[in-house]
N, C-alpha and C positions, 0 to 999 in steps of 0.2 A: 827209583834206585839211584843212590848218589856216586858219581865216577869217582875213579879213583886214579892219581898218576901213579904208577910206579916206578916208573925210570924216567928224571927227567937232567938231560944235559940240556947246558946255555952255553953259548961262548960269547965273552966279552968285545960286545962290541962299539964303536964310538956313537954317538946318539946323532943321527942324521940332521941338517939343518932345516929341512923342510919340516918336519916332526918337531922341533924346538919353535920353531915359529906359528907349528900349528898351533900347539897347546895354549903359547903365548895368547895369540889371537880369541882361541875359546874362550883362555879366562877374562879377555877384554868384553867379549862378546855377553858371561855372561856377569860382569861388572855394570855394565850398561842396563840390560833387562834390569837387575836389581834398583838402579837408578831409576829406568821408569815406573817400576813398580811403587818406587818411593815418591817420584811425583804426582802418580794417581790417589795416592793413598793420602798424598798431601793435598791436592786440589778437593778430593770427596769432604775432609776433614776441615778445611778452608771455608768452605761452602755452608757446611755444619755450624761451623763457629758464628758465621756472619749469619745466618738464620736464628740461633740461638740470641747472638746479640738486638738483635731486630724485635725478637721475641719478647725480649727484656724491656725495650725501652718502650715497645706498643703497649705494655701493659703498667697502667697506670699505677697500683696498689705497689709499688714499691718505693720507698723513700730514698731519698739520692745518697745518703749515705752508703745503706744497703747495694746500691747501685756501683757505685764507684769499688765498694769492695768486690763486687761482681766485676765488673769490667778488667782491673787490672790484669786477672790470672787469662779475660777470655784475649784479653789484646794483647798478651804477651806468648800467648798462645797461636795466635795472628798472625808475630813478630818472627816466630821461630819456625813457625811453616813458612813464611815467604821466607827464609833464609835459607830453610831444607830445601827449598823447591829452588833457589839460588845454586847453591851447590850442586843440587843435582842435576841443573844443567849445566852451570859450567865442567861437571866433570865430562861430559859426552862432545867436549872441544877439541881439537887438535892443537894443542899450546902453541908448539915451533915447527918449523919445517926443516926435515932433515936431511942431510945432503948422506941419502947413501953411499958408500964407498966401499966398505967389506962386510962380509956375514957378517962378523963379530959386531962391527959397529951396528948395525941395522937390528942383530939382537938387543945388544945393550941398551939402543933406542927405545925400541918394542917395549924389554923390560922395565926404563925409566916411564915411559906414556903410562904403563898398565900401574905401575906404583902411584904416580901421581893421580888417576882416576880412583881407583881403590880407595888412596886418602882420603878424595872430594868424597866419594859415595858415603865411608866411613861420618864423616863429617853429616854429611845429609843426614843420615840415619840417626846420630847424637839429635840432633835438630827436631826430628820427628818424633824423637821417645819423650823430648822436652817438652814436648808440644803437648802432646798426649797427655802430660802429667800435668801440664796448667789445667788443661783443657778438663780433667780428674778434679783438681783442687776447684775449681771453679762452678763445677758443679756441686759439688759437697758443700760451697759456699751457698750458694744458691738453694740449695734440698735445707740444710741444718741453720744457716743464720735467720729464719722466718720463726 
């Protein structure tokens, strides 16, 4: 049986600093997670690629033409995960050190770190869908150019 409010007063109140700083924090918190979750997904993927490659060049019956058009898409694939997996460490850095002095500044702080991690993540995650998509062409190279 779903509640129902019927009477509901609020009254306007200032949003506490401890509350601003919490939320702040969560979304750093989970900016971060995201970030790992993009390095593991990038190190599994990394792993893949180099196995794949290894794969390619153990096996004789391919001509190096064939080869070299294989390889570009798998090592630029290579190139953009270790850049992902760049990014999404450095976003889990502390840039600068800040000289607390007032709430406001120490929020504004807060706010600037959690903006420039988000960026970096953002960035990582570009890097991993790019990767993805060599790593896609690269195999359709490989299945359809034989």
């Amino acid at each position: 049986m779903p509640i129902r409010v019927v009477k509901e007063v609020h009254e306007d109140e200032d949003v506490d600093f401890h509350t601003i700083i919490q939320i702040i924090e969560t979304n750093r918190d989970r900016v971060r997670t995201i970030g790992n979750m993009i390095l593991t997904v990038c190190g599994i993927i990394l792993s893949a690629t180099f196995a794949f490659l290894l794969f390619l060049f153990d096996k004789g019956t391919i001509d190096l033409k064939e080869r070299v058009m294989m390889v570009l898409p798998f090592g630029g694939a290579i190139f953009t995960n270790l850049l992902s997996i760049y990014f999404g460490i450095a976003s889990s850095f502390l840039k600068t050190r800040y000289a607390v002095s007032t709430k406001i500044n120490m929020i504004t702080d807060l706010l600037t770190l959690f903006y420039s991690e988000l960026r970096l993540v953002r960035i990582s995650f570009i890097f991993l869908i790019l990767g993805l998509l060599l790593i896609t062409v690269g195999t359709f190279i490989f299945v359809f150019a034989r």
